[in-house]
C-alpha positions as CSV (number, residue, x, y, z in Angstrom):
1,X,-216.2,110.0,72.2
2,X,-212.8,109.0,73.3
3,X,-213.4,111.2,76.8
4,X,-216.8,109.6,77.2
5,X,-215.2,105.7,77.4
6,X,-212.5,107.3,79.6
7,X,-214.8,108.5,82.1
8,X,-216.6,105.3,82.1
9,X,-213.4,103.1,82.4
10,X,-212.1,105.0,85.4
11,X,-214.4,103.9,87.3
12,X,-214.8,101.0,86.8
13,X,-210.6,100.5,86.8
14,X,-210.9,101.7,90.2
15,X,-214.0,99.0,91.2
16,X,-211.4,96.5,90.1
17,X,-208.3,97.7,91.7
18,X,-210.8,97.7,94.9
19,X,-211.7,94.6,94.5
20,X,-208.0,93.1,93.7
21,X,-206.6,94.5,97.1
22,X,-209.5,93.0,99.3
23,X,-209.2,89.7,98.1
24,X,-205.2,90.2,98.5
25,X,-206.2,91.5,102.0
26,X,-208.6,88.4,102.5
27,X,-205.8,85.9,101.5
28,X,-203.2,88.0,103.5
29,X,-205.7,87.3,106.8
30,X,-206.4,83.5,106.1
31,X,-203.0,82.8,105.5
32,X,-201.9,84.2,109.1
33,X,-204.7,82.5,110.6
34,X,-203.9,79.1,109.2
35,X,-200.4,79.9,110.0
36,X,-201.2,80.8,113.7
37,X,-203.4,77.3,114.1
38,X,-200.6,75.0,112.5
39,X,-198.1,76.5,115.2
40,X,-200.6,75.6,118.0
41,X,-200.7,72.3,116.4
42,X,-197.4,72.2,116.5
43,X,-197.1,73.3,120.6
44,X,-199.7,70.7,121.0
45,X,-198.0,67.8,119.5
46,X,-194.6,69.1,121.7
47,X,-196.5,69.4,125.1
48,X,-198.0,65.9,124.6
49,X,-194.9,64.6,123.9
50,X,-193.5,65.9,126.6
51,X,-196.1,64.8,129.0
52,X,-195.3,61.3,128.2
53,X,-191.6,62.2,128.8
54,X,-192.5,63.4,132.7
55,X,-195.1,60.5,133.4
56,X,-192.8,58.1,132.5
57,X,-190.4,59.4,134.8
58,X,-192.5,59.6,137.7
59,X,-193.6,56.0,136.8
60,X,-190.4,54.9,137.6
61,X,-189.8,56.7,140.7
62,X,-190.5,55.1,143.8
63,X,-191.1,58.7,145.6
64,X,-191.9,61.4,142.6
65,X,-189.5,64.1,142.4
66,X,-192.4,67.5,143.5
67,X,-190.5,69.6,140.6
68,X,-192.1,66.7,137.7
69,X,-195.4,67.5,139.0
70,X,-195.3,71.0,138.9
71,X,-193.8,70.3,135.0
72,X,-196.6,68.2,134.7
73,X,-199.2,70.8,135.7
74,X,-197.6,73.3,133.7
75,X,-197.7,71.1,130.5
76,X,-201.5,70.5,131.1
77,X,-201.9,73.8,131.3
78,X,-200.2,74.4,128.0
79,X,-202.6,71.9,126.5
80,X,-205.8,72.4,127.9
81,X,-205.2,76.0,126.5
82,X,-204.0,74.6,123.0
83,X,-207.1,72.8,122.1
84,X,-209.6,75.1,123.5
85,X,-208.6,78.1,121.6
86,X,-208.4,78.7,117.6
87,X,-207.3,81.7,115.9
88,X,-209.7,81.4,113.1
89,X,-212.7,80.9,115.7
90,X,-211.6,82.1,119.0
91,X,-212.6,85.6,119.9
92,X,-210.4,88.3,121.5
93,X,-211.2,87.1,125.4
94,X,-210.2,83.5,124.7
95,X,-207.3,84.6,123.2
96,X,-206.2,87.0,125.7
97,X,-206.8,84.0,128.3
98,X,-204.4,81.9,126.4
99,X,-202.0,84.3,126.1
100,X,-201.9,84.6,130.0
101,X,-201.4,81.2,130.3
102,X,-198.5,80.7,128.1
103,X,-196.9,83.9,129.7
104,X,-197.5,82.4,133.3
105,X,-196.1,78.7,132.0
106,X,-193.0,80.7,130.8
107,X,-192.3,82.8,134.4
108,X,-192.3,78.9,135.4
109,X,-195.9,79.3,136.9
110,X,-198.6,76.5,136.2
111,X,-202.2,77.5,135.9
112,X,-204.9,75.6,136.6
113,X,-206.9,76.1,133.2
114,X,-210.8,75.6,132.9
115,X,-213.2,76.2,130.1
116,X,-211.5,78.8,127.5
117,X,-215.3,79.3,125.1
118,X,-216.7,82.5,124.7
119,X,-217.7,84.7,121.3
120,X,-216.0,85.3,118.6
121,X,-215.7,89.4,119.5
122,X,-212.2,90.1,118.0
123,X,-211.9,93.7,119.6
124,X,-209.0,93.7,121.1
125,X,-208.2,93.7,124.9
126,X,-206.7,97.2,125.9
127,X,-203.3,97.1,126.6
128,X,-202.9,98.5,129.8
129,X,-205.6,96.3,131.0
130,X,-203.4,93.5,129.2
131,X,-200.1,94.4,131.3
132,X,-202.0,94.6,134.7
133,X,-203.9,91.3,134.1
134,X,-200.7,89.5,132.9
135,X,-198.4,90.7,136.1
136,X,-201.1,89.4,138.2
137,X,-201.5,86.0,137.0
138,X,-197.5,85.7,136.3
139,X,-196.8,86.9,140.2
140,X,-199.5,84.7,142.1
141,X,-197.5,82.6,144.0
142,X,-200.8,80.5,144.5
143,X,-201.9,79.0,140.9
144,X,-203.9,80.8,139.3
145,X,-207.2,79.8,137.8
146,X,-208.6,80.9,134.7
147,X,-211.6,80.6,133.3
148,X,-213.6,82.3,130.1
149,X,-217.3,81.9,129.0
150,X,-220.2,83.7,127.9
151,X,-223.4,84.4,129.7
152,X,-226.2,86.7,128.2
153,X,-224.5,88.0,125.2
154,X,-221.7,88.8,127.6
155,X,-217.9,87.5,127.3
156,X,-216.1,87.0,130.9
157,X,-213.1,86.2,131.9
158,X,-212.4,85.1,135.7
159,X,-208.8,84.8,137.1
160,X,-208.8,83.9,140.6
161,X,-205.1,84.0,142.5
162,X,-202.7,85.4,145.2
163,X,-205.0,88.7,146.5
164,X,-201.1,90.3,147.2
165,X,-200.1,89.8,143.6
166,X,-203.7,91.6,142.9
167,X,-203.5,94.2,145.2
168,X,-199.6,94.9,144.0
169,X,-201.1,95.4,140.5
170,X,-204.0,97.8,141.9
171,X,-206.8,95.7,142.0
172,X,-208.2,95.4,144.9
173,X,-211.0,93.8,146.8
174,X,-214.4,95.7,145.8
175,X,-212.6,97.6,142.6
176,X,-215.3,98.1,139.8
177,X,-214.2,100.3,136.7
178,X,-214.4,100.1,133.5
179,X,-211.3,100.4,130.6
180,X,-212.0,101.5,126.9
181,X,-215.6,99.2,127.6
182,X,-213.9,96.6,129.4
183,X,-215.3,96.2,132.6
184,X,-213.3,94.7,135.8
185,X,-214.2,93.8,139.2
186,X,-212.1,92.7,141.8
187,X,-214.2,90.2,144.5
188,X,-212.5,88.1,147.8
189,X,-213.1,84.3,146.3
190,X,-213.9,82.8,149.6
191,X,-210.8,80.6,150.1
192,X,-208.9,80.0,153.5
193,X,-205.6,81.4,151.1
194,X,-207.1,85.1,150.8
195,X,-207.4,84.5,146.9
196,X,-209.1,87.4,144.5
197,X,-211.4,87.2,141.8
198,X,-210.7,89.1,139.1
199,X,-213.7,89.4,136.5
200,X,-213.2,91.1,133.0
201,X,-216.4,91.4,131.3
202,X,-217.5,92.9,128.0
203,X,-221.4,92.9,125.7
204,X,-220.0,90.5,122.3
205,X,-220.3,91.9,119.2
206,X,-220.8,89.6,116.4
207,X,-218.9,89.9,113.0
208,X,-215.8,92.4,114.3
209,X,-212.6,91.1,112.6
């Protein structure tokens, strides 16, 4: 009798040992997530501040000092970025955008920062494809654009800067390949400066965490 309730409490021991470590693992996650969105809260609040810092000083400048706009760009930057992008909603492309533009903002590059909305595909971006993007947009002498959105179940990203910083990196007017399902294409943009379009594209899949 006694080895009949064992075998029948092992079991079930082991459902609730289970069970224990993925809510631990679930509380784990949300804590780092809420963590993650009170920091940008915090480098929100700071960049706003700071704003009002610049504009007041180019209020009361009768010719405006060029190096306060270029601060002033890269604060927007900083903040456009901020409130477009959550870590508890935000997928893995939106992230990866606002990644770039903090790494660009800290070279001492501004951006020029559209719409940051796609899905909420957390796959990660692959990390050589991660490195080449990031050299890119941090060597652009022009300022970069970057832009993410979703169109037909599909999450893209679109950088847009120097074509030399590009072509340094390898990408290259006409490149189409594909990394780890990642697909890039490198197109001329059309402008008198001899810009590239970069676009990163990838199918969203719902539910990945």
């Amino acid at each position: 009798v006694m080895s009949g309730v064992l075998l029948w409490t092992l079991p079930r021991s082991r459902r609730l040992s289970e069970r224990t470590r993925a809510l631990e693992a679930a509380r784990v996650q949300e804590a780092a997530r809420t963590e993650a969105a009170l920091d940008m809260a915090r480098t929100l609040d700071a960049s706003i501040a700071a704003a009002w810092d610049v504009m007041a000083d180019i209020a009361g400048e009768d010719h405006p000092d060029p190096e306060r706009r270029i601060t002033l760009r890269k604060i927007e930057a900083r903040i456009r970025a901020t409130i477009q992008v959550d870590s508890r909603t935000s997928g893995a492309m939106a992230e990866f955008a606002h990644d770039l533009v903090n790494s660009a903002i800290t070279r001492g590059r501004s951006v020029h920062v559209l719409s940051l909305r796609a899905s909420q595909d957390r796959r990660p971006i692959p990390g050589a494809l991660r490195e080449t993007l990031e050299t890119f947009v941090c060597q652009s002498e022009t300022e970069p654009t970057i832009q993410v959105f979703q169109f037909a179940g599909t999450d893209r990203l679109t950088i847009t800067g120097a074509g030399d910083a590009a072509q340094s990196v390898g990408l290259v007017d006409g490149s189409d390949f594909t990394v780890d399902g990642v697909q890039v294409e490198v197109q001329d943009s059309g402008d008198e400066r001899g810009s590239l379009a970069v676009i990163v594209s990838r199918r969203a899949v719902q539910g990945e965490d």
